[in-house]
C-alpha positions in Angstrom: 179.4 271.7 18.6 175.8 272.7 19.8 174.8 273.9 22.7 173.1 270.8 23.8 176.5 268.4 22.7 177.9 266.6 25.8 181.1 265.5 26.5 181.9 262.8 29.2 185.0 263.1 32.0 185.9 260.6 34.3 184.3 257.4 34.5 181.2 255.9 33.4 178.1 256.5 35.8 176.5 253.7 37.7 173.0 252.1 36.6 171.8 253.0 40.0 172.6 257.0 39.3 170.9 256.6 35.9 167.6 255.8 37.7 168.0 258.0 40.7 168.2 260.8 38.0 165.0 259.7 36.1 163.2 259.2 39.2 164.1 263.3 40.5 163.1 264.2 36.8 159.9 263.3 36.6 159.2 264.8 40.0 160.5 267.8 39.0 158.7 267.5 35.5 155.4 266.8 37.5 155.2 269.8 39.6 156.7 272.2 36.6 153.8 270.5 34.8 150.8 271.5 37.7 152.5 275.0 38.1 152.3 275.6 34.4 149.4 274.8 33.2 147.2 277.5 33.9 149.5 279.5 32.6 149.1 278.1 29.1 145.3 277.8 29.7 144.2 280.6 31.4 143.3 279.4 34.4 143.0 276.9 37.5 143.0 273.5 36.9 141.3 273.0 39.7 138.0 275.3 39.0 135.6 273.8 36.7 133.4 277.1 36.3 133.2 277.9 33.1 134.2 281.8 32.0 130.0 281.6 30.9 127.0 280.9 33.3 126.6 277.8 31.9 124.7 274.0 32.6 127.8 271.7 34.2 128.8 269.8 31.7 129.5 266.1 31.7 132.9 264.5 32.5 135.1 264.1 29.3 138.2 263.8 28.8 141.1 266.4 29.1 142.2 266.1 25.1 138.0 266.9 24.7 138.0 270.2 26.9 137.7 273.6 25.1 139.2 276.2 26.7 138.1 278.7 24.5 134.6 281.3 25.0 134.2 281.5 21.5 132.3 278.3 21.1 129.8 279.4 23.7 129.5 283.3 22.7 128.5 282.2 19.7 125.9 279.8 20.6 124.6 282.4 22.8 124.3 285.4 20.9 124.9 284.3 17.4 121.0 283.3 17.0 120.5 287.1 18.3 122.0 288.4 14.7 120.2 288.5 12.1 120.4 289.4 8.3 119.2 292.7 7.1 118.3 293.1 3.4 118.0 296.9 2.0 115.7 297.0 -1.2 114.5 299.5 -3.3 112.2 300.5 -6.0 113.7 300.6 -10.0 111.6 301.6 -12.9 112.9 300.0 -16.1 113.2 301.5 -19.8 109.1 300.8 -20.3 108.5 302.3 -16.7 107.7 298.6 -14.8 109.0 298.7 -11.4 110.2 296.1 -9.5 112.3 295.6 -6.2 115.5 294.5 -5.9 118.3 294.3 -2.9 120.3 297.3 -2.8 122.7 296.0 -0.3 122.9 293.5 2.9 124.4 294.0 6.6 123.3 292.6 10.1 121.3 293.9 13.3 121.2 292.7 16.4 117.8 291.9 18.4 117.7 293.5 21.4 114.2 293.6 23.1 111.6 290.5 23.2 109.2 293.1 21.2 111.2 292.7 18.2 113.2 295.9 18.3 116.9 295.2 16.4 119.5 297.8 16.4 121.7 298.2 13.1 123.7 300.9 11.4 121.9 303.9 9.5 124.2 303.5 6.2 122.8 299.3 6.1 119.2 300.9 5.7 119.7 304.2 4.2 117.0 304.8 1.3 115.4 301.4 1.4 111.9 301.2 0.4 111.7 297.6 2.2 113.4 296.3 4.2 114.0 292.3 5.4 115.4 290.4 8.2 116.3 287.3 8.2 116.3 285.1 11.1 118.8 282.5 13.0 116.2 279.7 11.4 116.0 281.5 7.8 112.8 282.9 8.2 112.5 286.3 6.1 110.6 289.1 7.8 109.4 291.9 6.8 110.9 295.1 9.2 109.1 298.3 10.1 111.5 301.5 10.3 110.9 302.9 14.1 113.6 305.5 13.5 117.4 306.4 12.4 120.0 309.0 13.3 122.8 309.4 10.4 124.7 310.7 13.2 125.7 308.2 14.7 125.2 305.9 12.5 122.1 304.0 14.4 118.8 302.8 13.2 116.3 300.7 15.0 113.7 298.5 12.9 110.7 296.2 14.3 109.3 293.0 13.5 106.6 291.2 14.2 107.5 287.5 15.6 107.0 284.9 18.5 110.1 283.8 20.6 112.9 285.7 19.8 116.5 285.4 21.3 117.6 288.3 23.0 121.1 289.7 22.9 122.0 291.0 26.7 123.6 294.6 26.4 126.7 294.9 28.5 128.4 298.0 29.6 131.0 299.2 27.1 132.6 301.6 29.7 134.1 299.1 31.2 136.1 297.2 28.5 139.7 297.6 29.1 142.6 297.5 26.2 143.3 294.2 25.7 140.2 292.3 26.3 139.1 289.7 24.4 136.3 290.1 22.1 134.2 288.6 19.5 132.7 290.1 16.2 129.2 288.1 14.8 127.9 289.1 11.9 127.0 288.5 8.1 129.8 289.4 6.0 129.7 289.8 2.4 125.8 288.7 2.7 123.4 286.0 4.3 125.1 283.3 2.5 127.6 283.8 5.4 125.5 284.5 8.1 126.3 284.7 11.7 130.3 284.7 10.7 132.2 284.5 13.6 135.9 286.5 13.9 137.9 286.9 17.1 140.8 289.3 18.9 140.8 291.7 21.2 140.1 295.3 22.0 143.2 297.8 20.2 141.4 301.2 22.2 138.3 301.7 24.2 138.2 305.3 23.1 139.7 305.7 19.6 138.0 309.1 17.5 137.4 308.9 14.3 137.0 311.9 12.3 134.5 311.2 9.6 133.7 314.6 7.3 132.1 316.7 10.1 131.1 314.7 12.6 133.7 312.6 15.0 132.9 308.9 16.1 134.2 307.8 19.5 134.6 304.2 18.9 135.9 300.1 20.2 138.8 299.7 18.3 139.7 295.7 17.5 141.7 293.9 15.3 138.4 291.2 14.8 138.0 291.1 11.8 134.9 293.8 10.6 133.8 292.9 6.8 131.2 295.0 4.2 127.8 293.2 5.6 129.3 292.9 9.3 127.9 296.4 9.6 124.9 296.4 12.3 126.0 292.8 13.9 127.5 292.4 17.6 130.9 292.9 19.4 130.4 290.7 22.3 132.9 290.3 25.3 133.8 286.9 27.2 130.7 286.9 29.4 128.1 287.4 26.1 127.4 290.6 26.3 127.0 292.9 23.1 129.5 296.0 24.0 129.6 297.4 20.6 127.6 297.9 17.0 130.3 297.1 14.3 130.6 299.3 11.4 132.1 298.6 8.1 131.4 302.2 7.1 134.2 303.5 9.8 137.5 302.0 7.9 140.7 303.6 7.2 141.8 302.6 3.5 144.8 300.0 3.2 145.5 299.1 6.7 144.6 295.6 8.0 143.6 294.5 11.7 141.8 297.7 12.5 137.9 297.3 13.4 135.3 299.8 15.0 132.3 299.3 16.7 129.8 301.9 17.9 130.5 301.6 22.1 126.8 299.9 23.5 126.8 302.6 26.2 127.2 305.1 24.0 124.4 303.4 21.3 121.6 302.8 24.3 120.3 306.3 24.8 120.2 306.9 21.3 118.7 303.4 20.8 115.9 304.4 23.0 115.3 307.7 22.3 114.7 306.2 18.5 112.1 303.8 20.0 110.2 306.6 22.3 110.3 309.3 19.9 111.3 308.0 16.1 114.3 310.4 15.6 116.9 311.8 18.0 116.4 315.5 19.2 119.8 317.6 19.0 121.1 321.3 19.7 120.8 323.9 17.2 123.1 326.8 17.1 121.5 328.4 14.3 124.8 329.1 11.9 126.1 328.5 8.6 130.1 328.9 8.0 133.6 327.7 7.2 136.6 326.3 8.9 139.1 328.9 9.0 142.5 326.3 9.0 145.8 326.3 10.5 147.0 328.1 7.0 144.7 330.1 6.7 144.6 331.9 10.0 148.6 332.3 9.6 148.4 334.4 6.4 145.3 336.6 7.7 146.4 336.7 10.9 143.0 335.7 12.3 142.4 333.0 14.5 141.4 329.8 14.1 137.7 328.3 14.4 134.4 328.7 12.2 133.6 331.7 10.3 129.9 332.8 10.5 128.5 333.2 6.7 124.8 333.4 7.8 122.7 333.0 10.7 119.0 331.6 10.8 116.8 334.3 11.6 115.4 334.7 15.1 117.5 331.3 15.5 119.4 330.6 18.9 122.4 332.9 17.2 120.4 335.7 16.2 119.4 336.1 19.5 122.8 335.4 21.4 124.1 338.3 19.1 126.6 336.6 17.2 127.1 338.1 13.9 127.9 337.5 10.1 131.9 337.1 10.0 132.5 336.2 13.9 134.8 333.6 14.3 133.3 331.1 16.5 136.5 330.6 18.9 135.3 327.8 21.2 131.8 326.9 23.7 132.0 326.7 27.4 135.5 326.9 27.4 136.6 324.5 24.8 138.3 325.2 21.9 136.8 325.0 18.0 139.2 324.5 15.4 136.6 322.4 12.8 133.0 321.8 12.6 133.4 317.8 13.8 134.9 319.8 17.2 131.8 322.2 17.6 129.3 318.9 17.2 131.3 316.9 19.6 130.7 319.7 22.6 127.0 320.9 21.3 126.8 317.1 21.9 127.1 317.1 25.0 124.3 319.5 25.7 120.5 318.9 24.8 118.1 321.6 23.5 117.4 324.3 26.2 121.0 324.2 27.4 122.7 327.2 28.0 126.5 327.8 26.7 128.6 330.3 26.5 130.1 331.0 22.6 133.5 333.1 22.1 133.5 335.1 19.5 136.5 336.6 17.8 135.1 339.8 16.4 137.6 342.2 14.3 139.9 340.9 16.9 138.1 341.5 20.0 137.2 338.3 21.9 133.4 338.3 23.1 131.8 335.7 25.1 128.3 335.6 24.7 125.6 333.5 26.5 123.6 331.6 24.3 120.5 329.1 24.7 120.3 326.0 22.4 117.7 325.3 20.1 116.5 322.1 18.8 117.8 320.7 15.3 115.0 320.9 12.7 114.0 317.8 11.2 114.9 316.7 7.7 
């Protein structure tokens, strides 16, 4: 017998206790059915605001309403991506060159000039470079500037009319959040792709060879040729600059995006200036690791192996075979640690670098320089 099997006792009810019953029922059913529906849909019945700014719309019906912001995210910002084509020169076996596409991503317009943010590795080495519009139109991009830093570039076109992506404030996002990833994977043939989920970490680092990435984790989908398009929040604004490029091998559901308010100084100081100006300390070394500092009984950090000439270094005092300890206090175990805090600091700064030399700790004051220019 199941759990829902009945059994009846004593006599039969009366037709008048049969209707009695199904007239408290659907009471009951009615006002379980008001007090539980905006839990399944997210909301007040009674409010008609839409989550977006938007027009009222007309009356419909209640099977026609769409309670989802996807729909009108991606009318909103979806004509604000657009396709980015990387091409490059090849000479053939008689020496004829021609130009062929090297590889695709997305950008994201962002200014009515025709500026477009995208990622550095989408443009990296291209001789050309197109965008394609919402309407199909190909332009040809100009290259205002790129940091391979943090993976950034910003490119400019000359057009009438364009859509403008609004630039939210990434700071803001909280674990959990619904967001929405626009872009072109896999090439233009599937432009303006749309995937949804939500935000896994606001502040996830990712350590990527020597430099670490603080970055919007999501489990949106973020697909080769995504790279450069928009992760947009419920109100339409862009929060993040997705990026194919910062993947873990073999594990599903796990996204990254470049935080906007993170991106937006960098994005400008590419348009004012063309490059991004950074600290120099002036060194060349080695990580000393966790091992390695066990069986020479040295600490760990990173070993000097040269210093530039009359660089910031040179003139701090810091010497061939120091071992850089940690800068204003924090420690230095790897060189993707010492970027993060000369980050933090602009050219001119002053710091203060400890030093273990022959086992003697030194902390020596040291002004920045500013990073050469490839």
């Amino acid at each position: 017998m199941s759990y829902f099997d009945t059994e009846e006792y004593g006599r039969k009810p009366s037709k008048v206790g049969y209707f009695l019953v199904a007239i408290i029922g659907a009471i009951i059913g009615g006002l379980l059915s008001l007090y539980l529906a905006p839990v399944f849909y997210g909301g007040n019945l009674m409010d008609n605001n839409p989550i977006l700014n938007q027009p009222q719309t007309p009356q419909i019906s209640n099977t026609e309403v769409d309670f989802s912001p996807v729909v009108a995210i991606a009318e909103q910002v979806g004509p604000t991506v657009v396709g980015v084509s990387n091409r490059g020169r090849v000479s053939d076996f008689f020496g004829r060159t021609t130009v062929t596409e090297r590889g695709s991503g997305s950008g994201v317009i962002i200014d009515s000039r025709g500026y477009i943010v995208t990622n550095f590795h989408v443009i990296d080495g291209a001789s050309e470079i197109i965008v394609t519009l919402a309407d199909g139109e190909k332009v040809e991009a100009k290259l205002v500037g790129a940091d391979q830093q943090t993976d950034l570039a910003v490119l400019k076109i000359e057009a009438d009319n364009l859509p403008v992506a609004v630039l939210g404030d990434s700071t803001k996002l909280r674990t959990g959040e619904l967001v929405v990833a626009i872009g072109n994977p896999l090439g233009i043939e599937f432009a303006r792709s749309v995937t949804m989920g939500v935000v896994s970490a606001t502040e996830r680092k990712l350590t990527i060879g020597d430099q670490q990435f603080n970055l919007i984790q999501t489990d949106a989908a973020i697909n080769p040729g995504n790279s450069g398009g928009a992760l947009v929040n419920s109100r339409g604004e862009v929060i993040g600059i997705n990026s194919a490029k910062l993947v873990i091998e073999g594990v599903e559901g796990m996204g990254f995006a470049i935080p906007i308010s993170e991106a937006r100084p960098i994005i400008e100081e590419l348009i004012e200036k063309g490059y991004v100006s950074r600290p120099f300390l002036g060194i060349t070394g080695s990580v000393i690791d966790e091992y390695s500092a066990r069986r020479w009984q040295i600490p760990q950090g990173i070993l000097v192996r040269s210093i530039v000439p009359r660089g910031p270094a040179h003139k701090a005092g810091i010497q061939e075979m120091d071992i850089i300890v940690a800068v204003d206090g924090e420690e230095v175990k790897d060189f993707a640690e010492l970027t993060a805090i000369l980050n933090k600091h602009k050219p001119g700064d002053k710091v203060t670098v400890a030093v273990d030399r022959e086992g003697k700790k030194l902390d020596l004051p040291l002004v920045l320089g500013e990073m050469p220019r490839e």
